[in-house]
Legacy VTK file of the C-alpha trace (Angstrom):
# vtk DataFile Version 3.0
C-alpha trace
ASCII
DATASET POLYDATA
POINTS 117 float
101.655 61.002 109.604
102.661 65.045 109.688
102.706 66.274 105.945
102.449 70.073 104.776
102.582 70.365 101.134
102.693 73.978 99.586
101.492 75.061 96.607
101.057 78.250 94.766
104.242 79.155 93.976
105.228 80.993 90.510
106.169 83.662 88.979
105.251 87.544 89.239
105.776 90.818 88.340
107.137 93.423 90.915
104.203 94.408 92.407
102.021 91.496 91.436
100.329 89.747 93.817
100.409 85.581 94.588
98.926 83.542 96.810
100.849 80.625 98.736
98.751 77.791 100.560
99.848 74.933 102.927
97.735 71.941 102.849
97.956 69.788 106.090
96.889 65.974 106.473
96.672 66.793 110.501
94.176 69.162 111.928
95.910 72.342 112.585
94.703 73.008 116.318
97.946 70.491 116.758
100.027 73.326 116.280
100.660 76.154 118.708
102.523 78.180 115.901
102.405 77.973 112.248
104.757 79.972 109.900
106.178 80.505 106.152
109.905 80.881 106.102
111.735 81.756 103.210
115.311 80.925 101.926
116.740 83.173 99.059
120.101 81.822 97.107
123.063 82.346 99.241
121.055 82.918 102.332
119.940 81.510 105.171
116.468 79.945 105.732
114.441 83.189 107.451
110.858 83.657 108.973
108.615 86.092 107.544
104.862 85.664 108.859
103.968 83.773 112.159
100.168 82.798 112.763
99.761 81.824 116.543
96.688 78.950 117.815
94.388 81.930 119.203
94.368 83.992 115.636
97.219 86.556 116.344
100.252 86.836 114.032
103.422 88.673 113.621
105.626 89.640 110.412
109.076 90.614 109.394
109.697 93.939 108.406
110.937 93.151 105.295
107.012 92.121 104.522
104.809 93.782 107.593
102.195 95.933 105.140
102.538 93.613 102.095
101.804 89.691 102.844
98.656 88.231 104.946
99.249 85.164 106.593
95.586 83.436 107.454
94.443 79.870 108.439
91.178 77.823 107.514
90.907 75.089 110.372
87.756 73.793 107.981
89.772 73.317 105.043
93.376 72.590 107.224
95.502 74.841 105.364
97.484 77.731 105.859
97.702 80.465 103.674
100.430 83.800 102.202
98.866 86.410 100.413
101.571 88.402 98.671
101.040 92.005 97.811
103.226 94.615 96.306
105.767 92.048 95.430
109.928 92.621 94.928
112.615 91.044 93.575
113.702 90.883 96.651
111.015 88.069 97.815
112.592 85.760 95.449
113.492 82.479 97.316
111.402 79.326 98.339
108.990 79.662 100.526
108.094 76.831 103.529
105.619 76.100 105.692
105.965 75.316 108.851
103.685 73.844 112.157
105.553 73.957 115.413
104.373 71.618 118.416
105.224 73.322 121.880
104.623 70.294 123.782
107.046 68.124 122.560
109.078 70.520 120.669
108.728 68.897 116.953
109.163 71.203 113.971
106.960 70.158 110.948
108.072 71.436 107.166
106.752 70.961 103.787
108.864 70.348 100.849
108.952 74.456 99.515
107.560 75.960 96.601
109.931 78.593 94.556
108.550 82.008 93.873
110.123 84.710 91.206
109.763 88.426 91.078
111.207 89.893 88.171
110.147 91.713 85.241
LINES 1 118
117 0 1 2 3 4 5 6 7 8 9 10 11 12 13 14 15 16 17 18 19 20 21 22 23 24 25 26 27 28 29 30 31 32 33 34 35 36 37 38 39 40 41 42 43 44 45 46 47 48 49 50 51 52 53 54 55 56 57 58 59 60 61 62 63 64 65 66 67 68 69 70 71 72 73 74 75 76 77 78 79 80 81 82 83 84 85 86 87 88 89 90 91 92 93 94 95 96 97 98 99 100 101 102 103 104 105 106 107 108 109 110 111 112 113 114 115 116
């Protein structure tokens, strides 16, 4: 069975740092993508970092610069490093794995994360 849990999540000061992780029970070459959305009060559920099977990855521009999205096939989990943090990363942050051949979207439960002062 497909579980992601997240962990990591907390608060932090604007411009703090905080590391998310996503542990997986499944190896993670099963995934062609893997990728931490994030859903802020009021809004709707958006992507912000996208690590592809061959190493590549791609950001929003809300975070491109700040946050470092990295995977350890070893360990099976996924990881966010947040730098440079705003209020305005506040929201709950998922995990995703995404299966190309078959289509299947795999999500963790979320972790909240605060910036404030």
């Amino acid at each position: 069975q497909v579980q992601l849990v997240e962990s990591g999540g907390g608060w932090a000061q604007p411009g703090g740092s905080l590391r998310l992780s996503c542990t997986v029970t499944v190896s993670l070459f099963g995934f062609n993508t893997m990728g931490w959305y994030r859903q802020a009060p009021g809004n709707e559920r958006e992507l912000g970092a996208t690590i592809f099977r061959f190493g590549s990855s791609q950001y929003a521009d809300s975070v491109k610069g700040r946050f470092t999205i990295s995977r350890d096939y070893a360990k099976n989990t996924m990881s966010l490093q947040m730098n440079s943090r705003k209020p305005e990363d506040t929201a709950v942050y998922y995990c995703n794995g995404h299966k190309e051949n078959d289509g299947s979207d795999y999500w963790g439960q979320g972790t909240q994360v605060t910036v404030s002062s």
